[in-house]
N, C-alpha and C positions, 0 to 999 in steps of 0.2 A: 501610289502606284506610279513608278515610270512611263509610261506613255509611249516614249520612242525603243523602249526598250521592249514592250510589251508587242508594240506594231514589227520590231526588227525580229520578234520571232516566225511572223507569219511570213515575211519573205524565204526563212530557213522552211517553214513549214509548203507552203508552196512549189516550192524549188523539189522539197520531199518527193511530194505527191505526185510532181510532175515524173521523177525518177522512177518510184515508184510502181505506177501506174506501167510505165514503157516495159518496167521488167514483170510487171504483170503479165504483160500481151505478149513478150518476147519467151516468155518461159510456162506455156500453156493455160494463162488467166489460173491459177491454182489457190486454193485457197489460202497456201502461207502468204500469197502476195498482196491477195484482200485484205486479209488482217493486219497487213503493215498498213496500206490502205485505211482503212478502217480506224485504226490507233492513230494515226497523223489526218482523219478528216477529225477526231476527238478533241486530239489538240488543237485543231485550228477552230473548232465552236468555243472550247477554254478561253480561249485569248480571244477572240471576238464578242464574246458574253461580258469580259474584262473592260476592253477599249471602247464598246457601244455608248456606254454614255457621256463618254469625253470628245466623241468626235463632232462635228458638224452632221450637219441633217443631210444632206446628201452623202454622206458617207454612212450616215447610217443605215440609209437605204439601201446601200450599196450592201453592207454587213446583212440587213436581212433577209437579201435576195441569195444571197452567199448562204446563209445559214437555212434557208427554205430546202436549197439543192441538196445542201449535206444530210437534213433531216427526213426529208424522202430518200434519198441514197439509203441512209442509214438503216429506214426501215424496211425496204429493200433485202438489206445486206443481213437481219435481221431474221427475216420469217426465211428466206433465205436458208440460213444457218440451222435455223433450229428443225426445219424440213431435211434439211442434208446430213446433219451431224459431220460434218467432210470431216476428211483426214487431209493435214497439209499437202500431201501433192495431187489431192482429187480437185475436175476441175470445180470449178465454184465462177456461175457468169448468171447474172441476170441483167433485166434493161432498165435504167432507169427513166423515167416518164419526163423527167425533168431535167435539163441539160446543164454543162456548168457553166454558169457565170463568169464569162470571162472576163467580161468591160467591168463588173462588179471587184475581181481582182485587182484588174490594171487600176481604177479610179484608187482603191485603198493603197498600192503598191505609190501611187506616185503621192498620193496624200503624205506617207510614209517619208520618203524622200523629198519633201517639203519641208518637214520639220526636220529634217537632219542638218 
C-alpha cells in the first residue's frame, strides 16, 4: 500500500464533503445531496480502515474518533432512509448526536502533509 497516496485521497475526500455538505444546505438538504454525502463519508471509512494501522498512535486516535462520527452519522442516515424511502428532491435531515471531528481532521490532514 502507498501510504501518502492513500492519506492524499482523504484530503480530495474532505475537501468533497465539505462542498458537499454546503450544497446540501444551499439547495433544501435533499436527499440526492445526502447520498453524495453518504457515498464520500463511505469512502473516507475505506481509506481510514486502510491507513489505521500504518499510522502512529495519536493518529489513530484521531481515525477512530473520525470513524465514530461517520458511523453514528451513517446510522442516522440509515433508519433514516429506510423510514423515508425519499425520492431525490424530498427533504431528507436528521440530527446527528455526535458532532464532527474537526481537530481529529486537522491532526490527519497535517500528519498527511508531513510525509509529503
Amino acid at each position: 500500500m502507498k501510504m501518502k497516496a492513500e492519506l492524499g485521497k482523504l484530503l480530495f475526500y474532505f475537501e468533497r464533503g465539505r462542498n458537499s455538505y454546503t450544497k446540501y444546505i444551499e439547495h433544501g438538504s435533499t436527499y440526492l445531496y445526502a447520498r453524495i454525502l453518504k457515498h464520500n463519508n463511505d469512502s473516507i471509512i475505506e481509506v481510514l480502515s486502510k491507513v489505521y494501522s500504518f499510522c502512529p498512535d495519536e493518529i489513530q486516535q484521531d481515525i477512530v474518533e473520525l470513524t465514530y462520527h461517520i458511523d453514528v452519522w451513517s446510522s442516522h442516515w440509515r433508519c433514516l432512509e429506510k423510514k423515508l424511502n425519499p425520492r431525490f428532491n424530498d427533504q431528507f435531515i436528521f440530527h446527528n448526536t455526535v458532532g464532527y471531528p474537526k481537530r481529529a481532521e486537522s491532526n490527519i490532514v497535517n500528519y498527511y502533509r508531513g510525509l509529503v
